[in-house]
C-alpha positions as CSV (number, residue, x, y, z in Angstrom):
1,X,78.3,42.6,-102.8
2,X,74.7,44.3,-102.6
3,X,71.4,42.3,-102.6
4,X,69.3,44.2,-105.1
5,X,66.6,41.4,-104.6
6,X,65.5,41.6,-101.5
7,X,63.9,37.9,-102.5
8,X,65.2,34.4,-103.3
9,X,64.1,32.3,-106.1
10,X,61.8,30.0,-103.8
11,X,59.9,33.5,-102.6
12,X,59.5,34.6,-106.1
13,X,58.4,30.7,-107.3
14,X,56.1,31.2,-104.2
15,X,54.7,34.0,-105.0
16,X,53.9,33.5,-108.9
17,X,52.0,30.3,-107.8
18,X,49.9,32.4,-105.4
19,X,49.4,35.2,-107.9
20,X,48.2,32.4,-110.7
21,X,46.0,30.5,-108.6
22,X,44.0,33.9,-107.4
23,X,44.0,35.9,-110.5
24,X,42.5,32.8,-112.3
25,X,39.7,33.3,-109.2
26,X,38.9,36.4,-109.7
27,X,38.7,36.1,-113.4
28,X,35.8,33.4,-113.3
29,X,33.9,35.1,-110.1
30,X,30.5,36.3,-110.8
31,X,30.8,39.7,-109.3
32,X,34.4,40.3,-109.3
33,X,35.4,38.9,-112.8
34,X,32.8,40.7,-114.5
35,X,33.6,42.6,-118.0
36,X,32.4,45.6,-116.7
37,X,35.4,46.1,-114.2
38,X,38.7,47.0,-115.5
39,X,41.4,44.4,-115.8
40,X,43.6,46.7,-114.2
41,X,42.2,47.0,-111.1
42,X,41.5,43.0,-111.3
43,X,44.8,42.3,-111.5
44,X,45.9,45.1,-108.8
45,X,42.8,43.4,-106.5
46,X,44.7,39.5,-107.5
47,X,48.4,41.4,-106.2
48,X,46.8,42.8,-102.8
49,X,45.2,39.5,-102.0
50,X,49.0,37.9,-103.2
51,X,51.0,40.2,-101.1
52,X,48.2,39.7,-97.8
53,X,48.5,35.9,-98.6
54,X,52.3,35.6,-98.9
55,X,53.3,35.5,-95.2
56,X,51.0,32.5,-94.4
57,X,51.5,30.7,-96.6
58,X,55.3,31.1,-97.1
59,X,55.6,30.0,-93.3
60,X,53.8,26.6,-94.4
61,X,56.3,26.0,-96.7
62,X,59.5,25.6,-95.2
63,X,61.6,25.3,-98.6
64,X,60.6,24.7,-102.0
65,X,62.0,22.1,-103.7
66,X,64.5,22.5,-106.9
67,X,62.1,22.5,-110.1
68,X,63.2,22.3,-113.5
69,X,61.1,24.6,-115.8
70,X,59.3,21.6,-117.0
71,X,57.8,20.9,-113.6
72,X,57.2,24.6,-112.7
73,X,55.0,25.0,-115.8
74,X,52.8,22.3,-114.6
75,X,52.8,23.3,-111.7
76,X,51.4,26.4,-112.8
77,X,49.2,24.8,-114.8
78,X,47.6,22.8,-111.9
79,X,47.0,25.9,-110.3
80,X,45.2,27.2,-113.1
81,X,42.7,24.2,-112.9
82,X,42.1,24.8,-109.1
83,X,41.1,28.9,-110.1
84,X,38.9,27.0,-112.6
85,X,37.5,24.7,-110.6
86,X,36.5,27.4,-107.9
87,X,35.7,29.9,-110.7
88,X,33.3,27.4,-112.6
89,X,31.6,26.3,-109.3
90,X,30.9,30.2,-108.1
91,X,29.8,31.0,-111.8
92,X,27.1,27.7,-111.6
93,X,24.5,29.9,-109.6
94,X,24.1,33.0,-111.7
95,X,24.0,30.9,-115.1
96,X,21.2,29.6,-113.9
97,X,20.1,32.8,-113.0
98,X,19.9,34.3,-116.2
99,X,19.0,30.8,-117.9
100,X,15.9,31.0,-115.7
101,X,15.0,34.3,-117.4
102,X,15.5,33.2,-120.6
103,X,12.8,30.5,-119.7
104,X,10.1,33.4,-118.4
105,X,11.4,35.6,-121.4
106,X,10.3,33.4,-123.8
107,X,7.0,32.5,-122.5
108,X,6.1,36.2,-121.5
109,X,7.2,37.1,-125.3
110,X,10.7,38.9,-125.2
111,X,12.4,36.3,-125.9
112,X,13.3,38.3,-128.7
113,X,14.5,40.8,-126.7
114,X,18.0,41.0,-126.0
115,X,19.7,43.6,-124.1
116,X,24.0,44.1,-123.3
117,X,24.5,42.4,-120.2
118,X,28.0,44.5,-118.7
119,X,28.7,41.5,-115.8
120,X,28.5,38.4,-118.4
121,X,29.6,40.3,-121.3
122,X,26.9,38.6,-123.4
123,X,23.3,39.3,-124.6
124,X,20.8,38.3,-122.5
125,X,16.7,38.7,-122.3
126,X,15.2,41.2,-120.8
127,X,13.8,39.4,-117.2
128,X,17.2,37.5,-117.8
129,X,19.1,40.7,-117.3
130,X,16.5,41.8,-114.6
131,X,17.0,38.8,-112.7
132,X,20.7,39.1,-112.9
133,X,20.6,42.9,-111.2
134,X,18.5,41.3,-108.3
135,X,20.0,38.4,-107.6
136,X,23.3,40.3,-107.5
137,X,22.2,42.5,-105.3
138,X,20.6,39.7,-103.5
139,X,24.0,37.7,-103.5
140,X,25.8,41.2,-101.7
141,X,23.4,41.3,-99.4
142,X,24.0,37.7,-98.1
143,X,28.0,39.2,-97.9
144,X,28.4,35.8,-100.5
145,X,31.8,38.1,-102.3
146,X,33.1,38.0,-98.4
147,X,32.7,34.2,-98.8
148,X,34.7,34.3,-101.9
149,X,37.4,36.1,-100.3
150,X,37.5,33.3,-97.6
151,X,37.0,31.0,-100.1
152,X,40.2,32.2,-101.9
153,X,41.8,32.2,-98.2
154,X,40.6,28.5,-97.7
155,X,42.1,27.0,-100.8
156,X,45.6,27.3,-99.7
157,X,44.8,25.3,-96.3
158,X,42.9,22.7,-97.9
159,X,45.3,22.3,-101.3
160,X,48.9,23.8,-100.5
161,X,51.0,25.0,-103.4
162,X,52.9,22.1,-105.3
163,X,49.9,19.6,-103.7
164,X,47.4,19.7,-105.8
165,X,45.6,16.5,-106.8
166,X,43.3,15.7,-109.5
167,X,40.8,13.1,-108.3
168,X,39.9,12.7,-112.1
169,X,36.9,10.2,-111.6
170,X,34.9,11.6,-108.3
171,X,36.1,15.6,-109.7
172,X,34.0,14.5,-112.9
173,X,31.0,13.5,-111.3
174,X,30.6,16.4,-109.1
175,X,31.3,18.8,-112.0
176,X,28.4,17.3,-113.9
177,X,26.1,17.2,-111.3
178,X,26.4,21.0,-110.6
179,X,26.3,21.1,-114.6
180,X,22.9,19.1,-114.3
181,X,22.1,21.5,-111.6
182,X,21.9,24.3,-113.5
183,X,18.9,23.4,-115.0
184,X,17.0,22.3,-112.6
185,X,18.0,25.7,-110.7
186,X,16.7,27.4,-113.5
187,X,13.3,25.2,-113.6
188,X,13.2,26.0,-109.6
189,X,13.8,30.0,-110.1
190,X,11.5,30.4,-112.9
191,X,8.5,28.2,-111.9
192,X,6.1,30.6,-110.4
193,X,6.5,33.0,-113.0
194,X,6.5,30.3,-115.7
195,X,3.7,28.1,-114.5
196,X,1.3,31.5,-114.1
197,X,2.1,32.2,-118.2
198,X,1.3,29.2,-119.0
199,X,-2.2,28.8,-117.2
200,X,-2.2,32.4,-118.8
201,X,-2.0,31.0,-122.3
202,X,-4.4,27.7,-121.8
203,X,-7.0,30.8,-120.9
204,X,-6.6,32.6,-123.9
205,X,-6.7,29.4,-125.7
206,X,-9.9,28.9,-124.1
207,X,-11.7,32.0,-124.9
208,X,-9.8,32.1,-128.4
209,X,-12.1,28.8,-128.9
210,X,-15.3,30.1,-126.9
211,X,-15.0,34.1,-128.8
212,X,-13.6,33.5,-132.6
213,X,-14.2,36.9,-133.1
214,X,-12.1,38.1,-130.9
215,X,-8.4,38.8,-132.2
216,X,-6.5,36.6,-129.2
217,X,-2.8,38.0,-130.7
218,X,-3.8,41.8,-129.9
219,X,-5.4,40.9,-126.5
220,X,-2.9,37.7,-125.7
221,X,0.5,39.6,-126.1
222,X,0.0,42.2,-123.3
223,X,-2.0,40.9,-120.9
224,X,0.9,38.1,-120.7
225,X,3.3,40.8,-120.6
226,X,0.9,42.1,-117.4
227,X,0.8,39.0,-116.1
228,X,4.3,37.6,-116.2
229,X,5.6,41.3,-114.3
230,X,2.9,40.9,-112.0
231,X,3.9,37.4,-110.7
232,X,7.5,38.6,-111.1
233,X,7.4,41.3,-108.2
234,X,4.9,39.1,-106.3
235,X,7.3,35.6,-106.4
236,X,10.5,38.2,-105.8
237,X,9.9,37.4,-101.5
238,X,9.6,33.4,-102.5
239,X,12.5,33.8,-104.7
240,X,14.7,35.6,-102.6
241,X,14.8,32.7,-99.5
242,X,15.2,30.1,-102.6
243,X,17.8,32.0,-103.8
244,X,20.0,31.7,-100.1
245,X,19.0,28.3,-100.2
246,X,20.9,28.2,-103.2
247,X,24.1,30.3,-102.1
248,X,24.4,27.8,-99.1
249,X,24.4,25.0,-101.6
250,X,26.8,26.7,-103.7
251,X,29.1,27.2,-100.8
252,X,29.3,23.2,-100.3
253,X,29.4,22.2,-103.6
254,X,32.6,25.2,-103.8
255,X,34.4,23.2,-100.3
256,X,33.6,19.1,-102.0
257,X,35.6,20.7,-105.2
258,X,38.4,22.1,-103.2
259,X,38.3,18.7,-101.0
260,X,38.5,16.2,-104.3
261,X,41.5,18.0,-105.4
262,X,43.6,18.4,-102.0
C-alpha cells in the first residue's frame, strides 16, 4: 500500500509545536507583528521559519513520546506562553517609545492630538507617532529584527519542545521589572525634551507675572511648540546612543526570560 503522507504523526506533532511557538513570535514583535502587514504573509513568514527550523530541531528529538490530546493541548498551550513571553519582552522597548511621546505631547500641547498609528494599531500623539518612525528605523539600523530571527532560532536550544518550564515566582519578578521599566524608559527618552518645556513654561510664568498685559496663551502655545521641535532634533544624537543602550538591554532581559522558563 502507498504512503500518501510522506510524514508520521511525531513529524506532524513536531511541526505544529514549532509552527505555534513562532507564529505567536511574530504576532507580538514590534516590527514584524505590526497591523500594517498582512496576516497572510505573517503566517507564510511563521511557515518558512517552520520548514527552515524543522531539520534541527527534529534531529534533537529522537522520538516523541505518545500524547493523549489532553497533554498535546497543553502542550500547545505552553508554547503559546513562551511566543508570549518573547513577544511581550521585544514589545517593552517601543511602548516606552511611544509612552515617552505622550509625555513630550502633552507638555508641548498636542496631547490632544492623536494621529492612526499603522505598526500599533492604535492612536497615538503626534511626537509619539514621530518617535515611533525613528526609533524604528533606528531599531533596523542596529539589524535588532536579525536578532529576533536568532532570537526565535535560540529558543528551541535553550527550551526544547515538550520542556518548557514555568519558573512561576522568579518569571514574575522579571516580568514586572521590565513592566516597571517601561516607565522609567519613557522618563529616560523624554527628559531632554521634557525638562526644556518645562523651564519653557516657569519662563512664561515669569513674564506672565512681570508683563500682565501681555496675553501669555497667544504667545505661550507656539513658542512651546518651537521649542519642544527644536530640542527634539537637537536631543535626536543623545537619543539615538540611549536608545542602543536600550536594545542591548532588551536583548538580556529577552535571553533571562528564555532562561527562567528552560
Amino acid at each position: 500500500m502507498v504512503n500518501l503522507i510522506p510524514f508520521s504523526v511525531d513529524q506532524i506533532e513536531i511541526f505544529i509545536l514549532i509552527f505555534v511557538r513562532i507564529i505567536t513570535i511574530i504576532a507580538l514583535l514590534p516590527v514584524f507583528g505590526s497591523d500594517s502587514i498582512p496576516v497572510q504573509l505573517k503566517v507564510g513568514f511563521s511557515l518558512l521559519l517552520s520548514i527552515i527550523l524543522f531539520n534541527m530541531i527534529l534531529s534533537s528529538i529522537p522520538q516523541m513520546p505518545d500524547f493523549s490530546w489532553g497533554v498535546m493541548l497543553l502542550i500547545v498551550l505552553k508554547e503559546v506562553l513562551v511566543g508570549l513571553a518573547i513577544g511581550f519582552a521585544a514589545s517593552t522597548l517601543f511602548v516606552a517609545v511611544q509612552f515617552a511621546g505622550r509625555l513630550i505631547d502633552t507638555e508641548m500641547g498636542f496631547g490632544m492630538v492623536e494621529l492612526f498609528d499603522p505598526f500599533s494599531g492604535q492612536s497615538v500623539t503626534v511626537m509619539g507617532q514621530f518617535q515611533i518612525i525613528v526609533f524604528t528605523l533606528l531599531f533596523l539600523l542596529f539589524n535588532g529584527h536579525y536578532f529576533f530571527i536568532l532570537a526565535i532560532q535560540k529558543s528551541f536550544e535553550v527550551i526544547p519542545l515538550t520542556g518548557v518550564h514555568i519558573a512561576g515566582g522568579h518569571l514574575v519578578v522579571q516580568i514586572g521589572n521590565m513592566v516597571g521599566n517601561i516607565f522609567i524608559l519613557a522618563i529616560k527618552l523624554s527628559a531632554p525634551v521634557f525638562i526644556t518645556l518645562v523651564l519653557t513654561s516657569i519662563s512664561l510664568g515669569v513674564v506672565a507675572r512681570t508683563v500682565p498685559q501681555m496675553n501669555i496663551f497667544f504667545v505661550g502655545l507656539p513658542l512651546k511648540i518651537m521649542v519642544g521641535l527644536g530640542a527634539t532634533f537637537i536631543a535626536l544624537p543623545l537619543l539615538g546612543n540611549l536608545f542602543r543602550k536600550m536594545v542591548e538591554a532588551l536583548i538580556q532581559d529577552i535571553w533571562r526570560i528564555l532562561h527562567l522558563m528552560a
